[in-house]
C-alpha positions in Angstrom: -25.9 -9.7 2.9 -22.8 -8.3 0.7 -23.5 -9.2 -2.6 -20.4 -8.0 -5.0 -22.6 -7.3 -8.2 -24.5 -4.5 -6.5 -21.4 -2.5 -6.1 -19.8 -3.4 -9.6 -20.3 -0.9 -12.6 -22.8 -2.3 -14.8 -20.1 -2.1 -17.9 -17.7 -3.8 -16.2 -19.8 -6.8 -15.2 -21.0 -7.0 -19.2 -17.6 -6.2 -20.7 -15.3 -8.8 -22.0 -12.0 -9.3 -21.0 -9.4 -9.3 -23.5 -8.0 -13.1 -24.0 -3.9 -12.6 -24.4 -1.5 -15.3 -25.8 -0.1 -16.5 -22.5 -3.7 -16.3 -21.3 -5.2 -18.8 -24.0 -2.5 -20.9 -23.5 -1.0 -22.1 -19.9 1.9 -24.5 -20.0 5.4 -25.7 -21.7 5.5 -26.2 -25.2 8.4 -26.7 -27.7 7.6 -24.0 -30.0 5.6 -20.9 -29.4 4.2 -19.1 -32.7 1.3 -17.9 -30.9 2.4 -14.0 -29.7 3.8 -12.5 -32.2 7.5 -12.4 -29.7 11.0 -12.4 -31.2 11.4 -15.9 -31.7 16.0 -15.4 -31.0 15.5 -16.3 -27.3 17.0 -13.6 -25.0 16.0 -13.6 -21.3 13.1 -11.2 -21.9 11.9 -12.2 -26.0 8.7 -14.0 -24.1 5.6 -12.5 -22.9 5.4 -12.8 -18.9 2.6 -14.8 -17.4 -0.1 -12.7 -17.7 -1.1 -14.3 -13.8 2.1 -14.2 -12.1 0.7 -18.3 -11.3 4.6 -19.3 -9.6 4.7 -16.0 -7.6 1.4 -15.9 -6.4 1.6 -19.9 -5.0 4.8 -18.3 -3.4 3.0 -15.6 -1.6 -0.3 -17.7 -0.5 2.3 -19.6 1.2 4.1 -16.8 3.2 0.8 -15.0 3.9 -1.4 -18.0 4.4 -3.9 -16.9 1.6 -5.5 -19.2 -1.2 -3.4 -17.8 -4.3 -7.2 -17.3 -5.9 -7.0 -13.8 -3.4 -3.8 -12.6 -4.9 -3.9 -9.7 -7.5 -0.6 -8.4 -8.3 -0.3 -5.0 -9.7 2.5 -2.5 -10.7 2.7 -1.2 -7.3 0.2 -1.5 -5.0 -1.3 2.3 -7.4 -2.3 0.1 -9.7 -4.8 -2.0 -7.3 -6.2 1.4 -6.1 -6.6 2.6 -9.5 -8.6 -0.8 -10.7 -10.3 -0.6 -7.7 -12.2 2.9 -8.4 -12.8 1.6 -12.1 -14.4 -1.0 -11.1 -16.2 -0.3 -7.9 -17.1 3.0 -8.3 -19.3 4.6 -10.2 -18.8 8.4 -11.3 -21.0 11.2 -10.2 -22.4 8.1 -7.9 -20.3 6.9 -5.3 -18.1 8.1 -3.0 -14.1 7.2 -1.8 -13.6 8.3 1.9 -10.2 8.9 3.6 -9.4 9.5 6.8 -6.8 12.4 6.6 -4.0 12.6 7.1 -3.3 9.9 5.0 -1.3 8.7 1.6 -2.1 10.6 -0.9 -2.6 8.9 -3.8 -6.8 7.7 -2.8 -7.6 11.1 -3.6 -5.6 11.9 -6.9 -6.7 8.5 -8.1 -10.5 9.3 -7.2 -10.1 12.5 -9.5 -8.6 10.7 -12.3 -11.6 8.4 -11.7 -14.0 12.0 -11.4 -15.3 10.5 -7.7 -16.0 12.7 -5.2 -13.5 12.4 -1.5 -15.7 12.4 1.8 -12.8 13.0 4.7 -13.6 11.6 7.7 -12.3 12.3 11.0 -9.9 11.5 13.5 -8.7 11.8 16.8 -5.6 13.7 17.9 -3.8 11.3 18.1 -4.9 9.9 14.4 -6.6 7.4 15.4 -10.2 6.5 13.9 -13.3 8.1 15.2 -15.9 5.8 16.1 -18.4 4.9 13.8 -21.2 6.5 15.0 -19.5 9.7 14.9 -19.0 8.8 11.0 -21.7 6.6 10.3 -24.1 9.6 9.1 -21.2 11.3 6.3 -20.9 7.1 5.1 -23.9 7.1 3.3 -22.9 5.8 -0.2 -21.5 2.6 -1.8 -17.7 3.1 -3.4 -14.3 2.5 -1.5 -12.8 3.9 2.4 -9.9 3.5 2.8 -7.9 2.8 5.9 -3.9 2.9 6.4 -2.8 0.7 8.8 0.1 1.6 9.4 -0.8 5.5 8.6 1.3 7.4 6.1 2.5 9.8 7.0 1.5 9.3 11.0 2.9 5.8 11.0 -0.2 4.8 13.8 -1.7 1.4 13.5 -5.4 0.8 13.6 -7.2 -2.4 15.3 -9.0 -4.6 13.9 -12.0 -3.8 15.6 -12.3 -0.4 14.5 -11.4 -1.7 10.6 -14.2 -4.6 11.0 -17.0 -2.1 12.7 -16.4 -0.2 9.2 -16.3 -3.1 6.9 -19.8 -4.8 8.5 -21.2 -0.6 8.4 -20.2 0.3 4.8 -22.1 -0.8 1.3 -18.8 -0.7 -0.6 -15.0 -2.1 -0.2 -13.0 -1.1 2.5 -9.8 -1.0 1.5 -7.1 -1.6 4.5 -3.3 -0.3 3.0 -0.9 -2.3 4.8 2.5 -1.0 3.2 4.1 -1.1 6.4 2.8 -4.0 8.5 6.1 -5.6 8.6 7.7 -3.1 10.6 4.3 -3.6 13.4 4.0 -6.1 16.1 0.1 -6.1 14.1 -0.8 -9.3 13.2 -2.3 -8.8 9.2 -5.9 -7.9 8.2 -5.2 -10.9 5.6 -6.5 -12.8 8.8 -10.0 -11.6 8.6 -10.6 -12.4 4.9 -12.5 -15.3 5.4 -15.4 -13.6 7.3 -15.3 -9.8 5.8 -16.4 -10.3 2.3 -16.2 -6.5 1.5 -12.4 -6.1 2.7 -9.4 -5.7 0.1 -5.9 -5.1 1.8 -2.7 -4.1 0.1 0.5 -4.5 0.8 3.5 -4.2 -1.3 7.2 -5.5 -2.5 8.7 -1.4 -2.0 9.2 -1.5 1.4 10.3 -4.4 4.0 11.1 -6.4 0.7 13.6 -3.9 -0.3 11.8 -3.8 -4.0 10.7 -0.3 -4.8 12.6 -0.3 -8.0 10.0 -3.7 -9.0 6.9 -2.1 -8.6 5.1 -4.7 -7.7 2.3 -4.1 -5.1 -0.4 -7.2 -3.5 -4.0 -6.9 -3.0 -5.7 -9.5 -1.5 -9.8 -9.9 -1.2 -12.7 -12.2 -2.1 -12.0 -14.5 -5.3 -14.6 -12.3 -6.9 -12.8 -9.1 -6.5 -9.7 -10.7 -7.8 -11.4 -11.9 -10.5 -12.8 -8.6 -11.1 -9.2 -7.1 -10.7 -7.8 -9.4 -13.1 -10.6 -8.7 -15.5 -9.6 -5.4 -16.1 -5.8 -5.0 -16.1 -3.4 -4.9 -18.9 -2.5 -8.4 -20.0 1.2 -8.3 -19.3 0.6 -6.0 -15.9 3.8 -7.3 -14.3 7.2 -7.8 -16.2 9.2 -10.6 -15.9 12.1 -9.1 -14.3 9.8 -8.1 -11.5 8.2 -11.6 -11.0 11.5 -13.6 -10.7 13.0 -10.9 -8.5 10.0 -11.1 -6.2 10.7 -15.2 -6.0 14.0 -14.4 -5.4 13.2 -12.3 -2.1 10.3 -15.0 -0.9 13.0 -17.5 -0.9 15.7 -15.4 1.3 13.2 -14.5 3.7 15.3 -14.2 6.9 17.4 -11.9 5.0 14.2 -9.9 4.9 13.5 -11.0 8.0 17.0 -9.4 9.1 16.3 -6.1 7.4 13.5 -5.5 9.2 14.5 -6.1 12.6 17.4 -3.8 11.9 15.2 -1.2 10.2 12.8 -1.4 13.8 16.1 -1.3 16.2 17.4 1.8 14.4 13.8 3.3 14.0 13.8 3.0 18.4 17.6 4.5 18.3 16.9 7.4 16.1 13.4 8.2 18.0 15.8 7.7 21.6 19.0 10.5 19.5 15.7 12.7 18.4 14.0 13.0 22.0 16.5 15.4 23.8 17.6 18.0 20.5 15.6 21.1 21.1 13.9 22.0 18.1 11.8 18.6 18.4 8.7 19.7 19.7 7.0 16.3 19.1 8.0 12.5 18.1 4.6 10.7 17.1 4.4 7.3 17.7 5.0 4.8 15.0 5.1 1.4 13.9 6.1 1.9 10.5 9.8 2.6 8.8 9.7 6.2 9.7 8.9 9.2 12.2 7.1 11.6 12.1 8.5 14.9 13.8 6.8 18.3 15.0 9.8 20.6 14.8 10.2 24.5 15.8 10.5 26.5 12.2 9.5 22.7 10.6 10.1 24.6 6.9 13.0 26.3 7.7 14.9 23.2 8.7 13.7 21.1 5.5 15.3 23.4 3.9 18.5 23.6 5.8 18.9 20.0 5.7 19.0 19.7 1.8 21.8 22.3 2.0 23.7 19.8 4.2 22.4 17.1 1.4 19.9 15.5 3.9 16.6 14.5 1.9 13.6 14.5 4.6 9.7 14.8 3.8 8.2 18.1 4.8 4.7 17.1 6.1 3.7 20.5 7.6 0.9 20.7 5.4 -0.9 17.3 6.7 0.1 17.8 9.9 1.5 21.1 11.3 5.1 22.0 11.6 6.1 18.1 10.6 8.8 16.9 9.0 9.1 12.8 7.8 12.0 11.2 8.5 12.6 7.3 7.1 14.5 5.5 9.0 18.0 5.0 7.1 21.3 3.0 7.6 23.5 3.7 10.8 25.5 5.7 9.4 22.9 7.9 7.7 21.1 8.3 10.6 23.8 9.4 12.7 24.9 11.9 9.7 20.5 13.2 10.1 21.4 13.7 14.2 24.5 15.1 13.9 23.7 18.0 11.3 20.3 19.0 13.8 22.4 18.6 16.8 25.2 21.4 14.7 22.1 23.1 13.5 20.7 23.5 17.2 24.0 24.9 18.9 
C-alpha cells in the first residue's frame, strides 16, 4: 500500500507553512489593511490569490479533475523543483530519466544534490519493459516519464506508465507538455487508481502562453497539499491568472490552433521526406520533429546565417536537429532555404 508520508522528507512533514495575507483571509471585503499593499488601487496594488481558487475551478472543469489536484506553479519547473524538495531526500533517493529526455529533471536533481539513474530505451525511444529496469529501480524518489518525449516527440501508453507507477516506491512523474498535439487520451484519467502518479502539463505550448509561465501539476490531494505547502505565497502573478481564464474561456480558438499546428506539423514532415540531406524523420505527436540530417552541425549553423533558429539535438540523439513546427509561411521559408542549401 502507497502511503505518502513514507516518501516525504521528515522536515517537510514537521515544518510549518508560512500563513500569507490573502491566505488568512479568503473573500471580499471593503477595506483591506491586512498586507501591507499600496492602498491607491492600480490593476496590480493587490496581492494575487495565493491559490489561484477561480483558475483552478476553471481547469477541473476542462480536464475533469477535482480542483483539490491542481497545483499551479511558474511553469510547470517549478512543480519539478517542489517535487525533489519534497520527495526526495539528498544522498538517499534517487530521480530516474529515461534519456533522451527534457532536460531540466537532471539540472533540478543537482540543484536538489540527488543522484540521476538513466534508464533505457528502445530504438525507437520507446520504454524498456520493466523487468529489464526493475533491478537499477531500487530506491524511493521521482521517474520521470515524457509523454509526449522532448526532444523525440514519441508517446508512451498507459500501460507501460502504470506497470512503473504500481513497481516504483516513489512518484512517477508523467510530463505531458505536449498531449494536446496527441490523439492520447491524458494520464489525468488514471488519477483516481494510481495514488503515486503526478502529471504536468503546462499553459506554454497548445495555450499559446509561454510568456505566463504558468505550468499544472495534477496528483493525490495530499501531494497538492504537500506542493502548496512549500511554495512561495504569491507563486503565480495576477497577470498570469486572468490571462490563463482568458484562454479557458476561448477554447476553440485553442482548439483551432492546435489543429492547425498538427496539419502543418503532417505538411512540413510530407516537404521534409524527399530533400536529401534528411536521413531520418522520427515520428511524433508533439509540436515538432525531430530530424537525423547528413552534416546535422553544419546545417544548424547554416540555417542561423539564413536567420532560421532550429534546435541542434545531435548530442541526445546523433546527427539531429529539432524543428518546431511554425506558421505557413515560416515553414515554407525552413523548406525552401534546405531545398537552396541542397542543390
Amino acid at each position: 500500500m502507497f502511503n505518502l508520508e513514507n516518501i516525504t522528507r521528515k522536515n517537510i512533514l514537521e515544518m510549518k507553512p508560512y500563513s500569507s495575507a490573502r491566505s488568512e483571509f479568503k473573500g471580499q471585503a471593503e477595506v483591506f489593511l491586512d498586507a501591507n499593499e499600496n492602498p491607491n488601487e492600480t490593476l496590480l496594488n493587490r496581492y494575487p490569490d495565493p491559490l489561484q481558487t477561480q483558475l483552478k475551478n476553471e481547469i477541473a472543469k476542462h480536464k475533469s479533475v477535482k480542483p483539490n489536484q491542481i497545483f499551479l506553479g511558474n511553469g510547470s519547473d517549478e512543480a519539478i523543483d517542489l517535487l525533489y524538495r519534497a520527495f526526495c531526500e539528498p544522498g538517499r533517493d534517487k530521480a530516474y530519466v529515461f534519456p533522451p529526455t527534457y532536460g531540466m529533471y537532471t539540472v533540478s536533481a543537482a540543484i536538489n544534490n540527488i543522484d540521476v539513474v538513466e534508464l533505457p530505451v528502445y530504438p525507437d525511444f520507446k520504454l524498456a519493459s520493466l523487468e529489464s529496469a526493475k533491478s537499477s529501480v531500487n530506491t524511493a524518489g521521482l521517474l520521470f516519464i515524457c509523454s509526449p518525449n522532448n526532444p523525440t516527440g514519441n508517446i508512451i501508453d498507459q500501460k507501460t506508465i502504470t506497470d512503473y507507477a504500481n513497481h516504483f516506491k516513489g512518484l512517477v512523474v508523467v510530463d505531458e507538455a505536449y498531449i494536446d498535439f496527441s490523439n492520447e487520451v491524458s494520464t489525468t484519467s488514471l488519477l483516481d487508481e494510481i495514488p503515486n502518479l503526478v502529471i504536468l502539463q503546462t499553459f506554454s505550448k497548445a495555450w499559446g502562453l509561454a510568456g505566463a509561465r504558468l505550468g499544472m501539476a495534477f496528483a493525490s490531494v495530499e501531494v497538492i497539499e504537500t506542493l502548496n505547502k512549500i511554495k512561495p505565497p504569491y507563486n503565480v502573478n495576477t497577470l498570469s491568472q486572468k490571462e490563463a481564464l482568458v484562454a479557458l474561456n476561448n477554447r476553440a480558438e485553442t482548439k483551432n490552433d492546435i489543429d492547425t499546428i498538427v496539419e502543418e506539423r503532417e505538411k512540413l514532415i510530407l516537404q521534409l521526406e524527399p530533400l536529401s540531406q534528411v536521413l531520418k524523420i522520427y515520428p511524433t505527436e508533439a509540436n515538432f520533429i525531430l530530424v537525423a540530417f547528413e552534416n546535422a552541425n553544419d546545417l544548424f549553423k547554416k540555417l542561423i546565417e539564413k536567420g532560421i533558429i532550429v534546435r541542434n539535438r545531435s548530442q541526445q540523439v546523433k546527427d539531429c536537429i529539432r524543428i518546431t513546427v511554425g506558421t505557413p509561411k515560416e515553414n515554407a521559408l525552413l523548406i525552401n532555404t534546405l531545398k537552396e542549401m541542397q542543390e
